[in-house]
C-alpha positions as CSV (number, residue, x, y, z in Angstrom):
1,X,171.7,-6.9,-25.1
2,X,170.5,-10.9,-25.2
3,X,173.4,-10.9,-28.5
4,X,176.0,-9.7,-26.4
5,X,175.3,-12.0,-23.1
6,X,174.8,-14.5,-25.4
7,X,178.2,-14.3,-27.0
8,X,179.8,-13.6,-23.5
9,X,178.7,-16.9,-22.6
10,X,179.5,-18.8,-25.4
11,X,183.0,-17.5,-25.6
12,X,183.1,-18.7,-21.7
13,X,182.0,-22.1,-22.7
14,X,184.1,-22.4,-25.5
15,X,187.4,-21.6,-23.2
16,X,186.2,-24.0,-20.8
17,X,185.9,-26.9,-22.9
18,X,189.9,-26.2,-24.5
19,X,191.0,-27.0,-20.8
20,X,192.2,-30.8,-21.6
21,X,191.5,-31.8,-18.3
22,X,187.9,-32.4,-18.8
23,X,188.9,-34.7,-21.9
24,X,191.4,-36.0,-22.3
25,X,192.3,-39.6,-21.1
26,X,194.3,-40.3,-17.7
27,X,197.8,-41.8,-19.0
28,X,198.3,-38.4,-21.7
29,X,197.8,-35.9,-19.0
30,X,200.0,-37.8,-16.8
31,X,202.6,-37.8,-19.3
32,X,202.0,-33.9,-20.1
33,X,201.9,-32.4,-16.8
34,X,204.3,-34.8,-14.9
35,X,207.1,-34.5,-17.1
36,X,207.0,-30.5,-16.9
37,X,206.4,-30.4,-13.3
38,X,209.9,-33.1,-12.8
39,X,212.0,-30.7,-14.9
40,X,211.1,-27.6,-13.5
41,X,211.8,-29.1,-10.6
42,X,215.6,-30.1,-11.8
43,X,215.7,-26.8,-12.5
44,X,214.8,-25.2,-9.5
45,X,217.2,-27.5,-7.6
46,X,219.8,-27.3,-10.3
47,X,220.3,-23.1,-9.8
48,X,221.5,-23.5,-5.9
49,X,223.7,-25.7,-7.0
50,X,225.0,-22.9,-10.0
51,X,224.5,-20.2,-7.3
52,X,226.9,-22.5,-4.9
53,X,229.6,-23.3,-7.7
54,X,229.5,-19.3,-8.7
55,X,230.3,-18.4,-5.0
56,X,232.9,-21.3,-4.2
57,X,235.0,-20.6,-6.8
58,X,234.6,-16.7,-7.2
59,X,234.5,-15.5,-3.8
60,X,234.9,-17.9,-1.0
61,X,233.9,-20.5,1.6
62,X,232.7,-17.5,4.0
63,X,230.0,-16.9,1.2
64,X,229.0,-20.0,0.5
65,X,228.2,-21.3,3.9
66,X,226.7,-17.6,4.6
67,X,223.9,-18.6,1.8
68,X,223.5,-22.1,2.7
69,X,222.7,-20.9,6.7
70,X,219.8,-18.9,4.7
71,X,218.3,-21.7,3.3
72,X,215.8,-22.4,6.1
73,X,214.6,-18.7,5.3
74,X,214.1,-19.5,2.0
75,X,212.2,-22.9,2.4
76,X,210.1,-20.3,5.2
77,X,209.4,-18.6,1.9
78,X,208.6,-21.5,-0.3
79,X,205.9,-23.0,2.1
80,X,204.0,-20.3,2.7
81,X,203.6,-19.9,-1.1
82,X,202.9,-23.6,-1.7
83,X,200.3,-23.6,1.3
84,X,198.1,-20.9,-0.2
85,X,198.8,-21.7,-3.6
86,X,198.1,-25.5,-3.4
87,X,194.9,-25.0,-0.8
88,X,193.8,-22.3,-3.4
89,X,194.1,-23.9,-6.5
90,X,192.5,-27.3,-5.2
91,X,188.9,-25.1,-4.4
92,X,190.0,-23.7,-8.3
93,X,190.2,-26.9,-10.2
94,X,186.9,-28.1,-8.0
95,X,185.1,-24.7,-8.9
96,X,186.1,-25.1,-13.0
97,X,185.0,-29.0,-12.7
98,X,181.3,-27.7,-11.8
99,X,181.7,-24.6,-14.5
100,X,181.6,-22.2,-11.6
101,X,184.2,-20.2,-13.1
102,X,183.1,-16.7,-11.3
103,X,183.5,-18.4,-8.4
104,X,187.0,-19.5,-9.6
105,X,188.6,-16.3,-10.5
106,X,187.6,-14.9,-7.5
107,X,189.4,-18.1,-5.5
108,X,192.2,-17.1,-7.3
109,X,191.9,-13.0,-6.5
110,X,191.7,-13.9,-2.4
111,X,194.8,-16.5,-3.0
112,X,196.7,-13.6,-4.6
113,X,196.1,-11.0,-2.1
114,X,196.7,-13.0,0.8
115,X,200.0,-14.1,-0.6
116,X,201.1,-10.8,-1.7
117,X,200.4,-9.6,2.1
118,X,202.2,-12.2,3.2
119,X,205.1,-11.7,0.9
120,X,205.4,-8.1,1.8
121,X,205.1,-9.5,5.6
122,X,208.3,-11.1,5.2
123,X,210.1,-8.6,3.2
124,X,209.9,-6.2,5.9
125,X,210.4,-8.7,8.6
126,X,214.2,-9.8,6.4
127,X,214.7,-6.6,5.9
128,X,214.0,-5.0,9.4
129,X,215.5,-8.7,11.5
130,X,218.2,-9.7,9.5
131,X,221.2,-9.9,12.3
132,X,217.9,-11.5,14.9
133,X,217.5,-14.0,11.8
134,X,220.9,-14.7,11.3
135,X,221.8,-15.1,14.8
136,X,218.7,-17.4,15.2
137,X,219.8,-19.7,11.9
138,X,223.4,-20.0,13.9
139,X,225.4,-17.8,12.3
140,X,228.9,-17.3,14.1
141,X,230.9,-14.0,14.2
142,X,232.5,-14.6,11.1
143,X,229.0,-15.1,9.4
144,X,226.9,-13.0,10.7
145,X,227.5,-10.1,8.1
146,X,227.3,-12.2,4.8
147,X,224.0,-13.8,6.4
148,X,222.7,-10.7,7.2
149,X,222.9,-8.9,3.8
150,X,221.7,-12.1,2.0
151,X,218.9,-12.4,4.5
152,X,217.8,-8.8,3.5
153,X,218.5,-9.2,-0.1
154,X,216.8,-12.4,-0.7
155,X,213.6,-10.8,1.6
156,X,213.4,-8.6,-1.2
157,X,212.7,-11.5,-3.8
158,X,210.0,-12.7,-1.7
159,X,206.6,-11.3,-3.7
160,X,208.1,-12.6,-6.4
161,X,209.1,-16.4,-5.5
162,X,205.8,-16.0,-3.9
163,X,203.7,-15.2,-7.1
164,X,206.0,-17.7,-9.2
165,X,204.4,-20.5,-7.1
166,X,201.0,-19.2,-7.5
167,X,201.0,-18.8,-11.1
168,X,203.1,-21.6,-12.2
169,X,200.3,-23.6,-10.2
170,X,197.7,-22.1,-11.8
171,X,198.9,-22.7,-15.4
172,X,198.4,-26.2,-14.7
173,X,195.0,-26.1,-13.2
174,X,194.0,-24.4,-16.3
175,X,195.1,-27.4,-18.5
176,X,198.9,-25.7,-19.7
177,X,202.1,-26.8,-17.6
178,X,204.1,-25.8,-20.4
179,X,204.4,-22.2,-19.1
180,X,205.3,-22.5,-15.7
181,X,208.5,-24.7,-17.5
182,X,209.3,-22.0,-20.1
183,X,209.1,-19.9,-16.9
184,X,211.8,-21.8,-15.3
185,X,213.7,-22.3,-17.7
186,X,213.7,-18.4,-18.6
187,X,215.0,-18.2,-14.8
188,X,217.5,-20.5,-15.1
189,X,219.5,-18.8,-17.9
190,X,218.8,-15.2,-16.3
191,X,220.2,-16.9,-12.8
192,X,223.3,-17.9,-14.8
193,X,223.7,-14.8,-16.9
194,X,223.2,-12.8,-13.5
195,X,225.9,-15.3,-11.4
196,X,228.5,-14.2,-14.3
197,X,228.2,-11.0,-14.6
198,X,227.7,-9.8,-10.5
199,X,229.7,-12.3,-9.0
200,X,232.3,-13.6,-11.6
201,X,232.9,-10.1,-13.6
202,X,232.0,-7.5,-11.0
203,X,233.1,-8.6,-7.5
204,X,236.4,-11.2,-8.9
C-alpha cells in the first residue's frame, strides 16, 4: 500500500513540475502563450467575417443583417463563459502555484457544472423566446423570421461555445496554449467546410 501511494504521488509531482509556468523565464512564456492566444483570436474574429461573406453573396442582405442583429446574443453567450471561466481558472492557477492540486480539479469540476447549467439555461431560453429576443434586439417585420431561427439555432451551440472557453482557458493554465489554437484552427476549417456545403451547395 505505502508502494502504490508512494508512486501516486510521485507521478503527481512529476506532472506538476512539466507545467513551464513554474520555470521557465518571463519573456519565453510571454512569447509562447501570447502569440497563440492573438491568433486564435484572429481566428475567432476571422469566421464572422467568412460566415458574413458566405451569406452576402449566397443568400442575401435579409440574412446577413438577420445574423448580425444576433450578435448581442452571442456576445450574451461569450461573457457568461469568459466570467466563470476566467474567475475559475484564476483560483486554478493560484491552487497549482501552492501544489494544491485536489483542490484545483475540484475548482475546475464546480466551474464546469455551473457553466454547463448555465449553457443549457440559455438554450432553452433561445429556443423557447426567440421572436421576444428578436423583437427585443430590434428586429423589424422583415427580420423577425431569419432572427428568430438563427436565435434558436445558435441557442443550440451554446454548451458548446460555453465549454470551448473553459477548456481553451484551462489548456493555458496548465502550461499548453498550443491546444486551444489547434482547436481553433480545427474550427475554422470545419466553419468554412460547413459555410460551403449548407449555404453555398445546399440552399444556392
Amino acid at each position: 500500500m505505502n508502494s502504490v501511494r508512494t508512486k501516486h504521488v510521485f507521478l503527481e509531482v512529476e506532472q506538476m513540475s512539466e507545467n513551464i509556468l513554474g520555470t521557465e523565464k518571463i519573456s519565453k512564456l510571454f512569447i509562447k502563450f501570447s502569440i497563440p492566444a492573438i491568433i486564435s483570436m484572429v481566428i475567432a474574429g476571422a469566421q464572422i467575417i467568412i460566415d458574413g461573406i458566405f451569406l452576402g453573396n449566397f443568400v442575401g442582405q435579409n440574412a446577413l443583417a438577420s445574423v448580425n442583429i444576433v450578435q448581442p446574443f452571442m456576445q450574451v453567450i461569450i461573457g457568461f463563459s469568459m466570467i466563470i471561466s476566467v474567475g475559475s481558472l484564476s483560483f486554478i492557477g493560484r491552487s497549482l502555484g501552492e501544489g494544491k492540486k485536489e483542490e484545483a480539479q475540484n475548482i475546475f469540476k464546480t466551474a464546469f457544472v455551473c457553466i454547463t447549467i448555465i449553457s443549457l439555461v440559455i438554450v432553452l431560453v433561445g429556443r423557447l423566446f426567440s421572436v421576444e429576443i428578436a423583437v427585443l434586439l430590434g428586429a423589424n417585420e422583415v427580420l423577425l423570421e431569419g432572427v428568430s431561427i438563427y436565435t434558436r439555432t445558435i441557442s443550440i451551440f451554446a454548451p458548446l461555445m460555453c465549454l470551448m472557453f473553459l477548456f481553451g482557458f484551462t489548456n493555458r493554465v496548465v502550461g499548453k496554449p498550443e491546444l486551444y489554437l489547434r482547436g481553433m484552427i480545427l474550427s475554422l476549417i470545419v466553419n468554412i467546410s460547413l459555410d460551403f456545403i449548407f449555404i453555398k451547395q445546399l440552399l444556392v
